[in-house]
N, C-alpha and C positions, 0 to 999 in steps of 0.2 A: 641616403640619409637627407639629400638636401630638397627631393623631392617633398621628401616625407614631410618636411619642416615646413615647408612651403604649402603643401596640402593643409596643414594643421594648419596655417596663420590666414589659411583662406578659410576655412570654417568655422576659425576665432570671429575670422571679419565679417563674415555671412550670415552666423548666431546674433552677434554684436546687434547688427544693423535691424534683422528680425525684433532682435528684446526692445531698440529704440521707439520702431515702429508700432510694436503694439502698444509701448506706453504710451506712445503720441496720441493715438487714438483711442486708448483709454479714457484718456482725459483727466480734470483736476479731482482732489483727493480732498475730502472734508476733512480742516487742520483744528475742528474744534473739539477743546476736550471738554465739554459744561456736563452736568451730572446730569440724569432726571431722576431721581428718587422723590418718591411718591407726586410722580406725575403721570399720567393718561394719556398712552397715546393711540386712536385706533387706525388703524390700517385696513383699506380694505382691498381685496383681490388678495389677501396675502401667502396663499398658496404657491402664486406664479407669477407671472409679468415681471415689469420692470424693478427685479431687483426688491423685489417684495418681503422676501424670504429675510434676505441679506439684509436688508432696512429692518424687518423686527427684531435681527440678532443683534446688530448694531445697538439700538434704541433700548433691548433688554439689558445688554451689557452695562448700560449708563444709569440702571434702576430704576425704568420706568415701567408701569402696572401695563402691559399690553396686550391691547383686544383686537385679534386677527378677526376681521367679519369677510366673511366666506361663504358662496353658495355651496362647498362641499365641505362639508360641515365635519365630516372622518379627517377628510389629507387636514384641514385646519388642525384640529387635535393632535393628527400626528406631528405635525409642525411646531404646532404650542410647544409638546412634548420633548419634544428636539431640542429647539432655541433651553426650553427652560433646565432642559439636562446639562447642555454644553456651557449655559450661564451662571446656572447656579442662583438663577430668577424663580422666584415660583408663582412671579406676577404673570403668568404668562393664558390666555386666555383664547378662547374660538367662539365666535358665535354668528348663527345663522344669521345670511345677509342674502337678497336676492334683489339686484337693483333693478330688473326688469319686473318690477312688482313693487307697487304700493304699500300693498298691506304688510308686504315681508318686510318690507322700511321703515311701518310704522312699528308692528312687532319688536323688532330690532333695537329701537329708538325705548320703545317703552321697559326693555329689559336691562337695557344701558343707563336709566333713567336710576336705577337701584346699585350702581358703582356709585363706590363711597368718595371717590375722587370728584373732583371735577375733570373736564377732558382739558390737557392741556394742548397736545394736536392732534387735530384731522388732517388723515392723508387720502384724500379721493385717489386713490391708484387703480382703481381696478376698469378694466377695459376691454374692448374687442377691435379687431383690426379685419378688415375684408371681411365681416363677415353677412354671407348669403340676405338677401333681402327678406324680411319676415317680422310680424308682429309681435309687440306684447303682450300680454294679458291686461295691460292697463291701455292696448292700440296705439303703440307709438311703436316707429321703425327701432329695433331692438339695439342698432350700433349708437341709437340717438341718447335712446332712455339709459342705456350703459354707460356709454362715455360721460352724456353732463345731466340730464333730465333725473335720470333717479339721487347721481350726487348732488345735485342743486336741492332735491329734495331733503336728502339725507340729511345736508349741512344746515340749510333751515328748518327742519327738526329742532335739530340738536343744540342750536345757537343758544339756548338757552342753558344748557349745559357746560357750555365751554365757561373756561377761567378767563377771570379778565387778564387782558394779553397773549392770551394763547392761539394757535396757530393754527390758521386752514391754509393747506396745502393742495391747490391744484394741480396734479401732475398731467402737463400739458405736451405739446409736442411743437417742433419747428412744420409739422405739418398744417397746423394752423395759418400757416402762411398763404396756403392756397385757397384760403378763404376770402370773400370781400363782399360776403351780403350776406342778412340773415337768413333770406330765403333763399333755400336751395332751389335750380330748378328740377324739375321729372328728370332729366333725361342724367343728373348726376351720377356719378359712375361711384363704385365703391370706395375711391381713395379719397375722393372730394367730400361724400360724406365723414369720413371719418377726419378728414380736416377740417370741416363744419365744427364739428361737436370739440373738436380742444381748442378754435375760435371762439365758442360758446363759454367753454372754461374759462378763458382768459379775460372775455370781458362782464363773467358772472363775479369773478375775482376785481376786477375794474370798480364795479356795483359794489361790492360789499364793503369797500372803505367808502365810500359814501353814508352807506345806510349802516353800519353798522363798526363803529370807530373803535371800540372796544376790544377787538380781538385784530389782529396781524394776517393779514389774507394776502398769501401769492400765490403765483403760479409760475409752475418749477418745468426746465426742459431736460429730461434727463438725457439724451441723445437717443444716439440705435443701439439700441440693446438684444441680446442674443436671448429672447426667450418663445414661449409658447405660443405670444403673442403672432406672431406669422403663420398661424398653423394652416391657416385658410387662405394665404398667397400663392397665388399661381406659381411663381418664379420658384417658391420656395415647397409647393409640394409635390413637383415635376423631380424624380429621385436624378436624371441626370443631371438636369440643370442645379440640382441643389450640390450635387459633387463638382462640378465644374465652377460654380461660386466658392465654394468652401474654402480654398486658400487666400482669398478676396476678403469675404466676409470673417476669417480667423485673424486677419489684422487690422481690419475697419471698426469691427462691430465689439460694442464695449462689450464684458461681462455682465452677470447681472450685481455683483458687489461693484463694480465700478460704476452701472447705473443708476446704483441708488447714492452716490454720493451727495448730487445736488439737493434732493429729495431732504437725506440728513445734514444737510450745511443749513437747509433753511429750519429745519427744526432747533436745528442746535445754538446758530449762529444769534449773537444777543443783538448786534446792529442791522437788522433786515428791517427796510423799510415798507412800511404797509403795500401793498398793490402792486410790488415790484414784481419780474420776469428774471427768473433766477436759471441761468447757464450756464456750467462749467463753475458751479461754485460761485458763482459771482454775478451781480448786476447786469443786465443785457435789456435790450427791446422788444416787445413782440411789433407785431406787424400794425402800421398807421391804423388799419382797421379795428385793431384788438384797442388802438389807444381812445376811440372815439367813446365819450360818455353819454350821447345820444343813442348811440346803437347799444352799451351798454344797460341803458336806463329802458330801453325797449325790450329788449330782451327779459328783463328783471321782471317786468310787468306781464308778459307775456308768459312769465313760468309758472309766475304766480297763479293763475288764471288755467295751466295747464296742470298742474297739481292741485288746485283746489284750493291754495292756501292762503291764509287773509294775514298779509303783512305784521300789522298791529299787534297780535296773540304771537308773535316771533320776539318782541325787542324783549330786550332785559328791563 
């Protein structure tokens, strides 16, 4: 019996310290309760990635009109379909989005243009991670155009549509740290590029409270998040190494509702300050490079000029 008792108060202590650990690593919990009824918010990648799914239910739950933009335009619907079952939302929306393509953005842009709302947030989420070197149909390396090139696009589109005050959200990454020039050189390896392009995020975000005061622009770190996004990692598509991670990775690596936390603290929270770097629910830095508005203000200029698109016909 006294083993017994003793066996049991070790697996109390052992479960214990597992449940502490993955909260820890979880991270902070959006504590705000603000409605959005009849507000706009679009999301895009919202099939997959970071807590994408989880962020429309969340955002639907609080009664806002939302437009999942998705290049798989079926799982979208079926997702719609989903969130709008379990919410009890009928605002709940999909539509074709291909940010390795111009014209699919501009398409996009012009059919979004016929919501009766205004937008109240953009959430640039959609992304690729390691993936293989190759062009787009508009000739830009495809992890560039996907991470910031098509959202920079997107988002000046759109700017005309958003409400005043409303919210572009950058989902960015602590990989942008390994950043510290805007030019890559050749010989960059797959990880450098993909921390190039949420460098780019953060000082496109940097930019737009300059140029554009009227609407609330950050950029948000959700952490490591356990999604689809690694599909294309070595580490993670090697089947031993990925079991031999697995108990590592099952208490490090957030979920994806707990990824999108930071994501929905900035939509929701009413004191976010314009330009800020939003981590763990709360205020942080990105990196001295991301802070420079020289290399911000290059960048701005430079996208312009790679999109095609003339400033002036963007302002409200």
């Amino acid at each position: 019996m006294r083993v017994t008792l003793i066996s049991v108060g070790v697996c109390c202590a052992v479960t214990a310290l597992a449940v502490s650990i993955k909260r820890y690593f979880g991270g902070a919990k959006c504590k705000c309760k603000a409605r959005l009824d009849c507000k706009a918010v679009v999301i895009t990648g919202a099939t997959s990635g970071i807590g994408n799914k989880a962020l429309a239910y969340e955002v639907a739950k609080r009664g806002a009109q939302v437009i999942l933009a998705c290049r798989n335009i079926d799982a979208a619907w079926d997702v719609a379909n989903e969130i709008a079952f379990k919410t009890g939302n009928e605002g709940v929306y999909a539509l074709d989005l291909d940010l390795t393509d111009f014209q699919s953005i501009r398409e996009f842009c012009k059919e979004l243009a016929e919501c009766e709302h205004e937008i109240y947030a953009l959430v640039n989420n959609a992304a690729v991670f390691y993936h293989p070197r190759e062009l787009t149909t508009d000739n830009y390396d495809v992890t560039f155009q996907t991470n910031y090139l098509g959202p920079f696009y997107l988002t000046m589109t759109l700017l005309p549509k958003m409400a005043k005050n409303g919210r572009i959200i950058n989902v960015s990454s602590e990989a942008h740290k390994f950043c510290n020039d805007l030019d890559l050189p050749e010989e960059a390896n797959l990880l450098d590029i993909y921390g190039h392009t949420k460098a780019c995020l953060n000082l496109f975000t940097l930019e737009l409270t300059s140029t554009h005061k009227d609407v609330v622009s950050v950029s948000v770190n959700p952490g490591n998040v356990a999604t689809n996004i690694f599909r294309n990692y070595p580490l993670l598509t090697n089947p031993i190494l990925k079991c031999l991670l697995w108990p590592i990775r099952f208490f490090v690596v957030k979920t994806p509702t707990q990824g999108a936390q930071s994501v929905l603290h900035s939509i929701l929270c009413p004191q976010i300050r314009n330009g800020c770097y939003i981590s763990e629910c709360r205020e942080g830095d990105p990196s001295e490079f991301c802070q420079r508005r020289d290399y911000a203000a290059s960048l701005w200029s430079r996208s312009l000029k790679w999109t095609n698109l003339k400033e002036p016909l963007l302002q409200k």
